[in-house]
C-alpha positions in Angstrom: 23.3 12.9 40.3 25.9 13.8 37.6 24.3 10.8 35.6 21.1 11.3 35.8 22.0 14.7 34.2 23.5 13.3 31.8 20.5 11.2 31.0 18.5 13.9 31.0 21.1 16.0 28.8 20.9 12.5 26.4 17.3 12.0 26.3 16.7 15.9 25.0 19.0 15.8 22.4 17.7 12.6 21.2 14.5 13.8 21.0 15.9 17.1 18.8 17.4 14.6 16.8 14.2 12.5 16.2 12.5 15.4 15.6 15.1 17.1 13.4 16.1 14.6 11.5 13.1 11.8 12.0 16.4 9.5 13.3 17.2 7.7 10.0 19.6 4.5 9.4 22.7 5.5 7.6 25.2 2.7 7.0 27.4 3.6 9.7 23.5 2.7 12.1 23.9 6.3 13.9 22.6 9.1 12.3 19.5 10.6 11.1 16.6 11.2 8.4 12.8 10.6 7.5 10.5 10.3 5.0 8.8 12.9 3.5 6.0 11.0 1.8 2.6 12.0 2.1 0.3 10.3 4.5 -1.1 6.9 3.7 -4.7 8.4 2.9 -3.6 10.6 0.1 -4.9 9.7 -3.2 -6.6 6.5 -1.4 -9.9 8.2 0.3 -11.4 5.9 -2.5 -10.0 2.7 -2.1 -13.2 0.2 -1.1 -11.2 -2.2 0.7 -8.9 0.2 2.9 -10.1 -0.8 7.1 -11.7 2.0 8.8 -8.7 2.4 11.2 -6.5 3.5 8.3 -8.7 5.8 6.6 -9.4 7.2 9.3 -5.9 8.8 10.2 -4.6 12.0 8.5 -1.2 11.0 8.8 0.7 7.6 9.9 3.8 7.4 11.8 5.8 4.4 12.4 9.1 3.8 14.3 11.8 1.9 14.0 14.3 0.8 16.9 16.9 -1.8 16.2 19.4 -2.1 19.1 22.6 -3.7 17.1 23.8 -1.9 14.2 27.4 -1.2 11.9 26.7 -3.8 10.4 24.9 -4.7 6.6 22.4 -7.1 8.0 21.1 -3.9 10.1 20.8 -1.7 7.3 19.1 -3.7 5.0 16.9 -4.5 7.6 16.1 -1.1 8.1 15.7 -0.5 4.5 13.4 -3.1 3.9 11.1 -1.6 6.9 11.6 2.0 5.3 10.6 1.1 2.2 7.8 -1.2 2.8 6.3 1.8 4.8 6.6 4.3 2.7 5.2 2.2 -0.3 2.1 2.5 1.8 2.1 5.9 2.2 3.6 5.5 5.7 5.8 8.1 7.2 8.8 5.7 8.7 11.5 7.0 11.0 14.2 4.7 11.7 16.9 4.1 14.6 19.8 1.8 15.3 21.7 2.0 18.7 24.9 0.4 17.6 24.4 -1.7 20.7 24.5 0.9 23.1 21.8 -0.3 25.6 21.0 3.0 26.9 20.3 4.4 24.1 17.7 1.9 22.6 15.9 2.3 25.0 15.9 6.1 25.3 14.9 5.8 22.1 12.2 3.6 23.0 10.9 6.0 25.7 11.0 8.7 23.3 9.0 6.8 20.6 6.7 6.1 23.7 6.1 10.3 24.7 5.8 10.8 21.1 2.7 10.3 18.4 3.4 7.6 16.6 1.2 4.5 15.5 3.4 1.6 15.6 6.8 0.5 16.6 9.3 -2.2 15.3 11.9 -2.8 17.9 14.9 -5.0 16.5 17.3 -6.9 19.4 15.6 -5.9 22.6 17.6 -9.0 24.7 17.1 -7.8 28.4 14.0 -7.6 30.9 14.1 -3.6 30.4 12.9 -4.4 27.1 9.6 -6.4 28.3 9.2 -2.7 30.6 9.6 -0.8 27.8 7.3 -2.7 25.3 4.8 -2.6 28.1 4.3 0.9 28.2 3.9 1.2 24.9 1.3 -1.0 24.7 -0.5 0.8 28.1 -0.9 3.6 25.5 -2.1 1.5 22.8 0.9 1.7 20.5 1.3 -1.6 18.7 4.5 -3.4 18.3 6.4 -5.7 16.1 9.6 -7.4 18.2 12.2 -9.1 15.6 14.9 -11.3 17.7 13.9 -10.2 20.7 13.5 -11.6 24.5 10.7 -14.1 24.4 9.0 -12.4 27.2 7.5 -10.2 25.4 4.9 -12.7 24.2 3.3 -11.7 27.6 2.1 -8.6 26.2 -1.2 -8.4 24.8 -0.8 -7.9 21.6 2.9 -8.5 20.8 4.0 -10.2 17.5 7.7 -11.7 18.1 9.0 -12.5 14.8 12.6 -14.0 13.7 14.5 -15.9 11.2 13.7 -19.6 12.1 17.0 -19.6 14.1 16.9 -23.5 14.7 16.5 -23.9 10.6 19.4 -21.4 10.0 22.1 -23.4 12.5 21.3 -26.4 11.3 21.3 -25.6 7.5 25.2 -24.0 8.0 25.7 -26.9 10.5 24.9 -29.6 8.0 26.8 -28.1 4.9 29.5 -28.0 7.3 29.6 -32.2 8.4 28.5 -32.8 5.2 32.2 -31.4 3.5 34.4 -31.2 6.4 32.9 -35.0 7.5 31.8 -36.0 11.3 34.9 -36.0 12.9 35.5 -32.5 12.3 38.2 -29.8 14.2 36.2 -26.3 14.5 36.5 -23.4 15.8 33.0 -21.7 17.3 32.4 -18.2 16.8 29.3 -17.5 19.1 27.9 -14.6 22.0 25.9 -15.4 24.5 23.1 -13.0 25.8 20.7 -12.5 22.4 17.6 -14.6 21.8 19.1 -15.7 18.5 22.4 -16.5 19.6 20.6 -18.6 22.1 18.1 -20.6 20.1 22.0 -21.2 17.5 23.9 -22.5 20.2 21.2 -25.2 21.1 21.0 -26.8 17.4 24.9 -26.3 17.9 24.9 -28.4 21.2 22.4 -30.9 19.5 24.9 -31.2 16.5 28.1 -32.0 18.9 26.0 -34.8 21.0 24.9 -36.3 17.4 28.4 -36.3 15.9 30.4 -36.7 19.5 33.8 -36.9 16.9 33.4 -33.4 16.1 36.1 -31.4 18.3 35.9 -27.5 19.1 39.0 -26.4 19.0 38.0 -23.1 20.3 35.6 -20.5 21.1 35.0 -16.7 21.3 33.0 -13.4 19.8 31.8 -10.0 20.8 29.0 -8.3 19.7 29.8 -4.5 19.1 30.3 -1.8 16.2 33.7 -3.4 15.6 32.6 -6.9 15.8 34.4 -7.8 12.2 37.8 -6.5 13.0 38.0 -7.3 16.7 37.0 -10.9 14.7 39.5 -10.9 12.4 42.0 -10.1 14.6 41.4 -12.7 17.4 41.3 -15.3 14.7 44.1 -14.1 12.9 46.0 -14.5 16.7 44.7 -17.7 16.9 45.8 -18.9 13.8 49.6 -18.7 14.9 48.5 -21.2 17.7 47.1 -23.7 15.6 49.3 -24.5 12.3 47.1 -26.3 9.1 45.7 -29.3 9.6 44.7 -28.5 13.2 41.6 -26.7 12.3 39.0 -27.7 9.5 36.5 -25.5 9.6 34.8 -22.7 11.2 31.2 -22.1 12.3 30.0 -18.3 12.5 26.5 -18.2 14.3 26.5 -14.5 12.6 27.9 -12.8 9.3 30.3 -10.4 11.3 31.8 -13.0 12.6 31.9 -14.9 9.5 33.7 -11.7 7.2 36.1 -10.9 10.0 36.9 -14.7 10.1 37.7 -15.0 6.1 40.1 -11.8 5.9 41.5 -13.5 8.3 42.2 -16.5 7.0 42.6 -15.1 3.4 45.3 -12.6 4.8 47.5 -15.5 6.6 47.2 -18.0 3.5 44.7 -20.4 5.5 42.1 -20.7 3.5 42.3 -24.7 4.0 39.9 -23.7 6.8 36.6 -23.4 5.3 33.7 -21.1 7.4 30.3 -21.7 7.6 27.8 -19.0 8.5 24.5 -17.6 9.3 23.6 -14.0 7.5 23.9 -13.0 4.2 24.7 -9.2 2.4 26.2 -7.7 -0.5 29.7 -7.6 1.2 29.2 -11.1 2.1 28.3 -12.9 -0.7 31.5 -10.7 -2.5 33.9 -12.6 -0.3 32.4 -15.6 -0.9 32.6 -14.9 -4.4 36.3 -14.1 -4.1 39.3 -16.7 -5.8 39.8 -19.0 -3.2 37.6 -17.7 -0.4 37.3 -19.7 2.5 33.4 -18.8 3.2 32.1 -21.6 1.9 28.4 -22.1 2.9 25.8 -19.3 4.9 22.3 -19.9 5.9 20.2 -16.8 5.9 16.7 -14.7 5.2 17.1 -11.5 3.3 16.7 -9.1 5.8 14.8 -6.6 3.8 12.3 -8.7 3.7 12.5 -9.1 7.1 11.9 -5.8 7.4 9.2 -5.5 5.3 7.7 -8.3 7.0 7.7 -7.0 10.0 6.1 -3.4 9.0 3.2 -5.5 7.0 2.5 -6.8 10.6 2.6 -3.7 12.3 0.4 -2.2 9.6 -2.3 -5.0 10.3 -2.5 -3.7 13.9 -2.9 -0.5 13.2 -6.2 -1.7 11.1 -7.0 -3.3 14.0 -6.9 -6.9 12.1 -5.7 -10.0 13.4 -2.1 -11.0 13.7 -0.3 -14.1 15.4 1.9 -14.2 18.4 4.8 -15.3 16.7 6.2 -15.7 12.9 9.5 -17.4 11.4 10.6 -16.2 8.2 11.9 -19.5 5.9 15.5 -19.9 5.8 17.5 -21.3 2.9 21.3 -22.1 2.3 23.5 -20.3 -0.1 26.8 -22.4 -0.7 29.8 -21.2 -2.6 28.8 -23.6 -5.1 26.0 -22.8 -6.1 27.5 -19.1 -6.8 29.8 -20.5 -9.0 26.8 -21.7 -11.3 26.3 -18.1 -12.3 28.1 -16.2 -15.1 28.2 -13.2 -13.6 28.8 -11.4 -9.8 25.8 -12.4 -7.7 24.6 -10.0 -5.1 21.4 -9.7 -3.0 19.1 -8.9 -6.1 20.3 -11.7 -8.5 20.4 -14.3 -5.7 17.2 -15.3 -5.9 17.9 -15.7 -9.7 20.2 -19.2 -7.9 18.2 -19.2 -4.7 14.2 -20.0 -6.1 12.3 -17.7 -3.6 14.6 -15.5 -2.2 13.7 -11.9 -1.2 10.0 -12.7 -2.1 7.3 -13.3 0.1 3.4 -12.1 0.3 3.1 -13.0 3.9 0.7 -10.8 5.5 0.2 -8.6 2.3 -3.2 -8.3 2.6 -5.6 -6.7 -0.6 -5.3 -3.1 1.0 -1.7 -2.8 1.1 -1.4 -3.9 -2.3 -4.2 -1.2 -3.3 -2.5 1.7 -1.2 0.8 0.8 -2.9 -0.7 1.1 -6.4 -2.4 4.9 -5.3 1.3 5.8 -4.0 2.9 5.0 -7.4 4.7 1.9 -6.0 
């Protein structure tokens, strides 16, 4: 009884805070804001090619649930999807659960109860999730699923969309044989229990049974709002286990684990050990940039445009157009080298002046959006 109170308690004050503050992404993934933008009709009443379905609607309201958060990959993520919205006139509220299950999916129900006209969810790994997205669809809410359980391709409707997670651990895998040679000593930083993590780990098993030399030296990760520094210190303790030359390298199926990892070894002197991961942000590609850093090579998709990807789709199902069940967003490799090549600090924006591509993308921009973002000035 006491916790179903407390549920109850929970689920009010969430919805104040949705409602008060429209639950915005700060960097920390937990508190609040929303747009202000006018709706996606103002100024565009005129615009020939807009669909019916949009012009029709005063106002439209997205939402956006990601169930991980604390970290950069999350908040870029959500800034892509904020910003891609509101270039459309969209009003976007945003929410990451710092992987608290309970409340991503209170903030699911909410977004259910409420009036909006799409959903993102972000991370939805469990069979609540399918429940969840199912009764959002019952009242004709559409919804765009990023790393999520695969069941939810039984819904009607559902777009699953991720980062081409087989391309990603093989890119990072690859770079890592390719340097640290086929008889390799690693250590594996993995979780077990997200779609992503998952779909890593089988490239990862492939990779061992193709190069049975490699060795795994050993294995471990959690997935929480502390995930770099519980990181860096387990591998920090295991570093007094294993003196130099035991260990070559390191393979980080995520960037958390991959920054925890490198103050690690950067802090003991072990930078021998070279890391190779899957991710990519500002404070990454910093460290990587670092004298001497041991973060030598990480796969990744820019999550904004992730993001933005995924509210382009949503905003096709609101116009009622077609979408398809599922979508991979290219991957490419950054290595350490290829940094080096540039005369100045690279970070997410110049990247793609070393990466040809990156951050770019007109998937699923359709004529419309690119009209509604010219009436709102973007």
């Amino acid at each position: 009884m006491y916790q179903k109170k407390l549920r109850i308690v929970f689920g009010v004050l969430l919805a104040i805070a949705m409602i008060a503050t429209g639950c915005g992404q700060a960097k920390n993934g937990n508190s609040g804001g929303s747009s202000n933008n006018v709706s996606s009709n103002a100024g565009s009443k005129n615009i020939e090619n807009l669909p019916a379905a949009i012009a029709a609607k005063d106002e439209i309201k997205l939402m956006v649930i990601r169930k991980i958060g604390g970290d950069d990959h999350t908040a870029q993520f959500i800034a892509g999807a904020k910003q891609e919205g509101e270039s459309l006139g969209f009003k976007v509220d945003t929410f990451s659960a710092g992987g608290d299950t309970a409340k991503f999916h209170d903030a699911i129900a909410q977004a259910t109860d409420s009036d909006y006209d799409g959903v993102v969810i972000s991370h939805g790994d469990d069979p609540a999730t399918v429940e969840a997205v199912q009764k959002l669809a019952d009242k004709g809410i559409p919804v765009v699923a990023f790393d999520s359980v695969a069941e939810l391709s039984t819904i009607p409707g559902v777009t699953l969309t991720s980062q081409d997670d087989e391309a990603l651990a093989q890119f990072s895998l690859d770079q890592l044989v390719k340097e640290k040679g086929e008889e390799a000593k690693i250590v594996y930083l993995w979780v077990d229990g997200f779609p992503p993590m998952v779909r890593r780990n089988k490239v990862y098993q492939d990779t061992l049974s193709k190069y049975p030399g490699i060795k795994e030296i050993e294995r471990f990760g959690v997935a929480n709002e502390n995930t770099s520094v519980e990181t860096q210190n387990a591998v920090a303790a295991m570093l007094t286990k294993h003196p130099k030359g035991e260990i070559d390298a390191i393979f980080a199926t995520w960037d958390a684990f991959a920054i925890g990892a490198a103050r690690a070894l950067i802090e003991a002197g072990r930078t021998e050990i070279k890391i190779y991961g899957i991710d990519v942000s500002n404070a990454d590609l910093q460290v990587m940039q670092e004298e001497n850093s041991p973060w030598a090579a990480t796969a990744a998709v820019d999550p904004k445009m992730i993001g933005a990807v995924n509210v382009r789709l949503l905003a096709k199902k609101i116009a009622g157009e077609e979408t398809p069940a599922t979508y991979n967003l290219e991957a490419a490799l950054i290595g350490q080298e290829d940094l080096k090549k540039s005369s100045e600090s690279v970070n997410m924006v110049s990247l793609a002046d070393i990466i040809p591509g990156w951050g770019t993308t007109d998937a699923f921009e359709e004529d419309w959006m690119k009209s509604l973002k010219s009436a709102n000035g973007k």
